[in-house]
VEXMARZA-334967 format. One record per residue: x, z, y of N, C-alpha, C in turn. Coordinates in steps of 0.02 Angstrom, whole numbers, plus 50000, padded with zeros to 5 digits. Each point is the difference from the previous one (the first is absolute). Layout:
N
    nu    nw    nv   cau   caw   cav    cu    cw    cv
     X     Z     Y     X     Z     Y     X     Z     Y
...
//
This chain:
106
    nu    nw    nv   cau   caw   cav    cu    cw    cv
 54910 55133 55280 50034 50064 50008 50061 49990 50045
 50006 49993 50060 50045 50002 50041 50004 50055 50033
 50065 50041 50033 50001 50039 50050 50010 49981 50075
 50002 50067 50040 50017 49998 50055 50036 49973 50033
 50084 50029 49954 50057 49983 50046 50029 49936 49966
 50030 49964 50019 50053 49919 49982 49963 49982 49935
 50045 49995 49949 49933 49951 49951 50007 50073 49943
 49920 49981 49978 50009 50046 49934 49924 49973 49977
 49991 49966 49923 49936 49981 49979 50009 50021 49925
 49942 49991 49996 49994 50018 49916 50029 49914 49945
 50016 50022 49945 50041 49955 49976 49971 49984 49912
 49955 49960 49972 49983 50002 49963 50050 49959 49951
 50015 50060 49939 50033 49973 49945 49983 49999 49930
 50002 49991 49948 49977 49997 49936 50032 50034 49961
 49962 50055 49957 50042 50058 49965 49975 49987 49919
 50049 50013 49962 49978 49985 49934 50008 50074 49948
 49929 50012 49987 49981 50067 49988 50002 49999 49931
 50016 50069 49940 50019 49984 49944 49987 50077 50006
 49955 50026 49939 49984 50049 49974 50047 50020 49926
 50016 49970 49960 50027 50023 49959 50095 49947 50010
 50057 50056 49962 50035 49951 49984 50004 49929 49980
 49990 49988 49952 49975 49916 49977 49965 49967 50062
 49965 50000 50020 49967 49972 50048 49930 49970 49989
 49991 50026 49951 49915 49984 49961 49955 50018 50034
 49979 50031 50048 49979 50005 50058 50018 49997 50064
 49987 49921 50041 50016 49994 50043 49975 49958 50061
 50022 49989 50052 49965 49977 50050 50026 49971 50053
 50001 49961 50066 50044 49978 50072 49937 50008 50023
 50031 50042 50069 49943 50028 50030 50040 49973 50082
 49954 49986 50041 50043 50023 50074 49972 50064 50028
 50060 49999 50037 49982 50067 50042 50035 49984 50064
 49987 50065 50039 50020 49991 50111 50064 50039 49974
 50038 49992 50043 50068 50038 49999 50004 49995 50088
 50031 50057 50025 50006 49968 50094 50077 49988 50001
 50001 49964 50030 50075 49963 50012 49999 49965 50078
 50077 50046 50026 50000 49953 50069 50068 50068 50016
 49970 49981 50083 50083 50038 50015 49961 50041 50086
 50011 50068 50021 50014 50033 50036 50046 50022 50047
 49982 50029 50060 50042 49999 50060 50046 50059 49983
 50059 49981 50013 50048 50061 50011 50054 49999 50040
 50052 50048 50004 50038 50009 50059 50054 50020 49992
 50053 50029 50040 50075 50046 49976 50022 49998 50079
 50011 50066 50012 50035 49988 50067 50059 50080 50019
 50046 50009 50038 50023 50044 49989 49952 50070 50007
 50047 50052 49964 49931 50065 50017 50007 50040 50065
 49964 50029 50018 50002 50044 50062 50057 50061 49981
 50013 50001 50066 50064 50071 50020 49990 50037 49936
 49927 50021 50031 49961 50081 49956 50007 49991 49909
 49996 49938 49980 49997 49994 49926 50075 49981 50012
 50049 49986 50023 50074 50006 49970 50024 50055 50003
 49974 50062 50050 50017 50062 50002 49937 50053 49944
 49974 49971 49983 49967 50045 49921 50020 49952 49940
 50037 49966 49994 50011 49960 49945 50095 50029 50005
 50018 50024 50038 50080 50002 49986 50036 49920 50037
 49947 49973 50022 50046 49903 50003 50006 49992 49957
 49953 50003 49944 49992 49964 49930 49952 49966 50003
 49937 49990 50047 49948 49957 49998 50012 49975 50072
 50029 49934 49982 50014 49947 50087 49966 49960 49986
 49968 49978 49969 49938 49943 49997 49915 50033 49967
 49956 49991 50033 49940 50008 49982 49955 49944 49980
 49965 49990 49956 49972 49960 49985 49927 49983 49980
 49957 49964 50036 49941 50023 49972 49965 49937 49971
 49973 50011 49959 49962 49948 49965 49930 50007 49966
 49977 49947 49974 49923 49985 49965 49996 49965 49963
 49985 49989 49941 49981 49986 49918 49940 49956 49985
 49988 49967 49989 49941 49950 49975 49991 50038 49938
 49923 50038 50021 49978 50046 49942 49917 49960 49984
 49981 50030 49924 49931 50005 50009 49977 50042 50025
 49929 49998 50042 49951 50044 50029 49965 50016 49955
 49959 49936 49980 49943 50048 49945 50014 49930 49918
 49967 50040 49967 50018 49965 49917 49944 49997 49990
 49963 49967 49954 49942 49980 49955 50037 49976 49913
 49940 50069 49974 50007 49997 49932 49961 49948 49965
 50040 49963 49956 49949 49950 49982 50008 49989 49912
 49939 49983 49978 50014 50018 49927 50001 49905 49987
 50045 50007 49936 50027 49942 49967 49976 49987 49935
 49986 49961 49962 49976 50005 49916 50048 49959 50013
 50047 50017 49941 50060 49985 49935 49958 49939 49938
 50032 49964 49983 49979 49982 49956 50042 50020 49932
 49957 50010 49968 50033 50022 49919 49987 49961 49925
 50007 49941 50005 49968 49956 49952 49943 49990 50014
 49984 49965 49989 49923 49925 49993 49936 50040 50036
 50005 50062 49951 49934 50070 50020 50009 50058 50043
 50026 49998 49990 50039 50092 50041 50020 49989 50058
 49980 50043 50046 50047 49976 50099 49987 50094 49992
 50055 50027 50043 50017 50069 50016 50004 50007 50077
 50000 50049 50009 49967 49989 50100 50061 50038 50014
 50036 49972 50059 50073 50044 50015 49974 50012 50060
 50021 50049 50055 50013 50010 50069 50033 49990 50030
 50011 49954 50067 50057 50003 50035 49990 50000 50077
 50034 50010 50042 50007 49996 50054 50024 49939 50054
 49953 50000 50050 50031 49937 50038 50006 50027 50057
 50034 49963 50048 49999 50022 50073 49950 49959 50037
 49957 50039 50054 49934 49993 50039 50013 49997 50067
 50066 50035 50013 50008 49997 50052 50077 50011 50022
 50028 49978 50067 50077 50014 49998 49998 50018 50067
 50070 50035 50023 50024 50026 50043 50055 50031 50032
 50023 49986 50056 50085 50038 50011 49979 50072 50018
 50068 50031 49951 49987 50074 49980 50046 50028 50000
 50029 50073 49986 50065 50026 49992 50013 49987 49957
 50065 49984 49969 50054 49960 49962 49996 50085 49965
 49986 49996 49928 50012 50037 49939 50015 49999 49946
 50053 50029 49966 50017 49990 49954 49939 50003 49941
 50004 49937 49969 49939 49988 49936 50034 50045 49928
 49952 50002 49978 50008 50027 49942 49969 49953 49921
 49982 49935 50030 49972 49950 49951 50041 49972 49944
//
């Protein structure tokens, strides 16, 4: 999972999944996470945006985010004592990419 621009690859880490408080069901799973870094810039702004900003916007800035593209759902069995495994869902990243920089809500 690499992108386009400067470096950006997928980054496999190990998550430790737990269905109940206690932790009587549980699991270490890996998963993709994308991790890396994107092109960006800052330079002063044009005439036209200091004269619709008041000369409150003298620098413009543009940038790009190391996002996922696409995710894959993948199911997990939990173990729950000796007999019992419980199937959780989770998500991994499939694919990565430089993107507009957005505020997450995760």
């Amino acid at each position: 999972m690499i992108c386009e621009r400067w470096s950006l690859e997928g980054q496999a880490f190990n998550v430790t999944l737990k269905r109940d408080p206690g932790g009587s069901c549980h699991r270490t799973h890996t998963i993709q996470a994308c991790v890396g870094y994107c092109e960006s810039s800052a330079f002063p702004s044009k005439f036209s945006v200091l004269l619709a900003s008041h000369y409150q916007h003298n620098i413009t800035s543009v940038s790009q985010c190391c996002t996922i593209s696409k995710m894959q759902k993948v199911k997990v069995q939990l173990r729950c004592g000796a007999s019992w495994h419980e199937t959780m869902e989770l998500f991994t990243a499939k694919a990565c990419q430089c993107d507009m920089c957005r505020l997450s809500r995760y």
